[in-house]
Wavefront OBJ file of the C-alpha trace (Angstrom):
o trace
v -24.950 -5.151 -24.735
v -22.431 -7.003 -23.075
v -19.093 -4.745 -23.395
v -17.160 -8.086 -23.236
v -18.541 -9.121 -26.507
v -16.773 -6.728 -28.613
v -14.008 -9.018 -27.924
v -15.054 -12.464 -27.132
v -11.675 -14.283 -26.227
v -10.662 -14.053 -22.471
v -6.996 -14.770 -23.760
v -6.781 -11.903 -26.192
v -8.518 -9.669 -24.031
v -5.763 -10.668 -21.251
v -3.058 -10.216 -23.975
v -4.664 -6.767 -24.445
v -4.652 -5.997 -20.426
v -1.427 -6.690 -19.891
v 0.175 -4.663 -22.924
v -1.967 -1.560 -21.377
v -0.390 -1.898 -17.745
v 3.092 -2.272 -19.334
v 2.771 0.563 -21.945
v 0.991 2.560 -19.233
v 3.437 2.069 -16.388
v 6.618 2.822 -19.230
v 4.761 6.351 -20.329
v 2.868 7.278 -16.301
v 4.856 5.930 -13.454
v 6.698 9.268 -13.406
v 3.595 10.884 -12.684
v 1.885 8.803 -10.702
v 5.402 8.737 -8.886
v 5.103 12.961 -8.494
v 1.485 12.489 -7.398
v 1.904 10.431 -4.817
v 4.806 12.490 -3.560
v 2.524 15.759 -3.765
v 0.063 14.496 -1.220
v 2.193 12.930 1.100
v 4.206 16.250 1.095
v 0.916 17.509 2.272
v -0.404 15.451 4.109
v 3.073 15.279 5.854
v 3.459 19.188 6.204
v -0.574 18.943 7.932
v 1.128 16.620 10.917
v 3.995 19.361 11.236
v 6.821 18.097 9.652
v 9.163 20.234 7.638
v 9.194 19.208 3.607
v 10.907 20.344 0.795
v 10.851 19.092 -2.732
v 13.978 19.125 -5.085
v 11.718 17.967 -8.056
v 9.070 15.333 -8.803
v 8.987 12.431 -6.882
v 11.624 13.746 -4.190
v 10.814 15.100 -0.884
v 13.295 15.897 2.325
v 11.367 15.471 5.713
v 12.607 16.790 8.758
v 11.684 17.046 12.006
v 13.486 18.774 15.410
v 16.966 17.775 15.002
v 16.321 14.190 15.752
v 15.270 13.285 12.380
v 15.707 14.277 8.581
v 15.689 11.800 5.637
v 15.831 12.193 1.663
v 13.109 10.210 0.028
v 12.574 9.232 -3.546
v 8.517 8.173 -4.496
v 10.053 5.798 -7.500
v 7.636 4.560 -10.016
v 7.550 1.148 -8.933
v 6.637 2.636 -5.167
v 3.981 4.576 -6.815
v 0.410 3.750 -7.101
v 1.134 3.513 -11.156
v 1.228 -0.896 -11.523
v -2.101 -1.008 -9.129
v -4.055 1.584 -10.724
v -3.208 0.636 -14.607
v -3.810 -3.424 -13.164
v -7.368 -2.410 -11.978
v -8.598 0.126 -14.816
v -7.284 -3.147 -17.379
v -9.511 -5.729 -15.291
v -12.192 -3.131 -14.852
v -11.831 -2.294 -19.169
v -10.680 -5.801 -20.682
v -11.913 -8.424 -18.158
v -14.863 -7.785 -16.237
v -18.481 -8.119 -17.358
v -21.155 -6.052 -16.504
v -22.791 -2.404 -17.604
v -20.359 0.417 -18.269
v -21.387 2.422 -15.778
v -20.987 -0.133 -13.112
v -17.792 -0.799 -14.078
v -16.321 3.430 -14.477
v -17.759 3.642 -10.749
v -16.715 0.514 -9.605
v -13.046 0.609 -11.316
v -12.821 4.368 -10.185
v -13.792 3.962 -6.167
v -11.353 1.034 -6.649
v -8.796 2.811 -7.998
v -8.959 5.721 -5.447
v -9.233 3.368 -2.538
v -5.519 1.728 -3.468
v -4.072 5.262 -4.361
v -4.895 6.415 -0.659
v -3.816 2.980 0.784
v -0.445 3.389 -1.183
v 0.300 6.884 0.058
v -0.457 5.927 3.622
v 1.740 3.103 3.502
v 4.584 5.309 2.310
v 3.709 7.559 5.300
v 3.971 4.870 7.575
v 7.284 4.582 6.472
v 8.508 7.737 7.385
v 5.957 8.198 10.815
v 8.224 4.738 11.786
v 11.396 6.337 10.929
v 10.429 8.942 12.978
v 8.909 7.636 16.320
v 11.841 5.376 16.483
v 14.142 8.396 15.933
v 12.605 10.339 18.674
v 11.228 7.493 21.053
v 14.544 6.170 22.566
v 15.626 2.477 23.252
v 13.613 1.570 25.858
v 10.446 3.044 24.848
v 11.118 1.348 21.488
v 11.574 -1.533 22.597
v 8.161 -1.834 24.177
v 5.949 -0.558 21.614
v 7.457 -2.970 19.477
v 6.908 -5.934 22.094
v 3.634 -5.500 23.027
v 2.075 -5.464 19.634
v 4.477 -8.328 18.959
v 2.921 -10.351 21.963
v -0.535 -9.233 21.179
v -0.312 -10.886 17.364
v 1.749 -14.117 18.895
v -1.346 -14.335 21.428
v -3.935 -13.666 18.365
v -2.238 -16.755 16.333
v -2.439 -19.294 18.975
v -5.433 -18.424 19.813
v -7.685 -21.348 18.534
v -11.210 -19.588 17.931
v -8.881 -16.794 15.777
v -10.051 -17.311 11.972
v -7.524 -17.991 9.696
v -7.330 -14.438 8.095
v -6.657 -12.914 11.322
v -4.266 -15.574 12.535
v -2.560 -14.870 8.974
v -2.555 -11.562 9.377
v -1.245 -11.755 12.789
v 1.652 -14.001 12.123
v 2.924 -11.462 9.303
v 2.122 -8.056 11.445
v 4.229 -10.232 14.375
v 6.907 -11.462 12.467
v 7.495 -7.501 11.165
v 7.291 -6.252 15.100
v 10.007 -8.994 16.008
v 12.365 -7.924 13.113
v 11.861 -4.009 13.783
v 12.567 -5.066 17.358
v 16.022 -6.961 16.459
v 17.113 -3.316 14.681
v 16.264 -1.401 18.050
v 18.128 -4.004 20.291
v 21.151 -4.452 17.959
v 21.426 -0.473 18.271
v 20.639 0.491 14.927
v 19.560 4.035 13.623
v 16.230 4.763 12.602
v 17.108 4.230 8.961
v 17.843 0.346 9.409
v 14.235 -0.091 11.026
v 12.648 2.025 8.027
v 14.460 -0.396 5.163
v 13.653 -3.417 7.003
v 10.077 -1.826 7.338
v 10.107 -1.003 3.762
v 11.266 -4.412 2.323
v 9.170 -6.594 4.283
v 5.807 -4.663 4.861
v 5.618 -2.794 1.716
v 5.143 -5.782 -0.086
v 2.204 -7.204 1.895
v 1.145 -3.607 2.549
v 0.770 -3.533 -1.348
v -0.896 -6.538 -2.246
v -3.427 -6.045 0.859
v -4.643 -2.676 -0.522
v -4.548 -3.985 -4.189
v -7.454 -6.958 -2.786
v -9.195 -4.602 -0.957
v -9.568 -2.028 -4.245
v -10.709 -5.454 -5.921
v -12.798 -6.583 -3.548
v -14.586 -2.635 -3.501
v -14.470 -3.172 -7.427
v -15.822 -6.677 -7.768
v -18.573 -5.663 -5.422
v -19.681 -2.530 -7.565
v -20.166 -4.505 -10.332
v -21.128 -8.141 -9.442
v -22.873 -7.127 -6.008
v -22.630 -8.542 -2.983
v -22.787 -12.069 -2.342
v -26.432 -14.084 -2.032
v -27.234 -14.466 1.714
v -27.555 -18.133 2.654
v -31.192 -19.428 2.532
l 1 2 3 4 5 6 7 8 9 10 11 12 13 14 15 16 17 18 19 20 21 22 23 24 25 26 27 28 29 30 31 32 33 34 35 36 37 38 39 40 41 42 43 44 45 46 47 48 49 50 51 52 53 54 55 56 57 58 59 60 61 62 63 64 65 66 67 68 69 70 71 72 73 74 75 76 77 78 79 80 81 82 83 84 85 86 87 88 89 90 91 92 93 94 95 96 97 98 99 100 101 102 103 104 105 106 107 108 109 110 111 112 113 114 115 116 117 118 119 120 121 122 123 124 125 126 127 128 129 130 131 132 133 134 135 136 137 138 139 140 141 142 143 144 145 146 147 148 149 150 151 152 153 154 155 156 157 158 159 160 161 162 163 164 165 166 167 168 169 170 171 172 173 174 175 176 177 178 179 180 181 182 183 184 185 186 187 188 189 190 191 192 193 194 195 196 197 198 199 200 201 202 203 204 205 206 207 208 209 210 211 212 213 214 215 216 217 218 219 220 221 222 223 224 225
């Protein structure tokens, strides 16, 4: 049997979706907020950095002298809203057999927990090399990735995803760059890191975890004849 069936309407079934994410994300996102903290403390401490945790969710990182910062995994920088938006598509939306869809809403769901920790690690591995780098070595492996995107998006046989994805990775580089030339800390090139990246980061690893779960339960698509 179809498990769509037991409710037939798409718009009460998206009624029902979007009451479980909110409910979910007001009861979890402390915990998914301590998870995520837990293994990047670990995954951090495996590099050889210097953690310590003054409760759920909070971490110090150090490193040498050169570097220390006090982060705080809140639940809205959690994995919480991406894993509670694909088990309610994978429970109240999407067709298919139940099986297919607890394998396919699970691999999903673990594929945009680990991008979501990585991309807070990125955050702090930026904070980081730019605190220990120096200016002028800053400066160019900022550049060069900068010139390599602006040479990707005027490049006319480029598709349009990669041009797209060029342009944004660029426009981060140049912005990162205007932090090291102005003489900022590394703390100014982490927030401006954080506020513009995360947001793409996000959404990028919340399409790939749908595209992984669409494909586990629809299959892939028909080969051209």
């Amino acid at each position: 049997m179809n498990a769509r069936l037991l409710i037939p309407s798409i718009a009460v079934r998206s009624v029902l979706a979007l009451g479980f994410v909110f409910l979910g994300y007001v009861v979890l996102h402390e915990r998914f907020a301590a998870f995520d903290a837990a293994v990047l403390r670990f995954g951090l401490d495996v590099l050889g950095f210097e953690t310590a945790s003054a409760g759920p969710g909070n971490l110090t990182v150090e490193a040498g002298g050169e570097f220390s910062i006090y982060a705080i995994v809140t639940g809205a920088c959690s994995s919480a809203a991406g894993v509670l938006g694909i088990v309610a598509v994978t429970v109240f939306l999407l067709p298919g057999a139940a099986w297919r869809r607890l394998v396919g809403g699970s691999v999903a769901a673990a594929v945009f927990v680990a991008f979501n920790i990585a991309r807070i690690a990125s955050i702090v591995l930026l904070g980081w090399w730019l605190a220990i780098a120096g200016t002028a070595v800053s400066v160019i492996s900022l550049l060069v990735p900068a010139l390599v995107c602006a040479a990707l998006v005027l490049h006319r046989r480029s598709g349009m995803f990669l041009r797209l994805s060029a342009g944004l990775a660029g426009g981060l580089f140049v912005v990162l760059l205007f932090d090291v030339v102005r003489g900022l800390d590394y703390s100014a090139g982490m927030i401006s890191y954080h506020a513009l990246a995360g947001p793409v980061l996000t959404f990028g690893a919340l399409a790939v975890a749908i595209m992984f779960l669409w494909r586990a339960i629809v299959g892939p698509a028909p080969a051209p004849s």
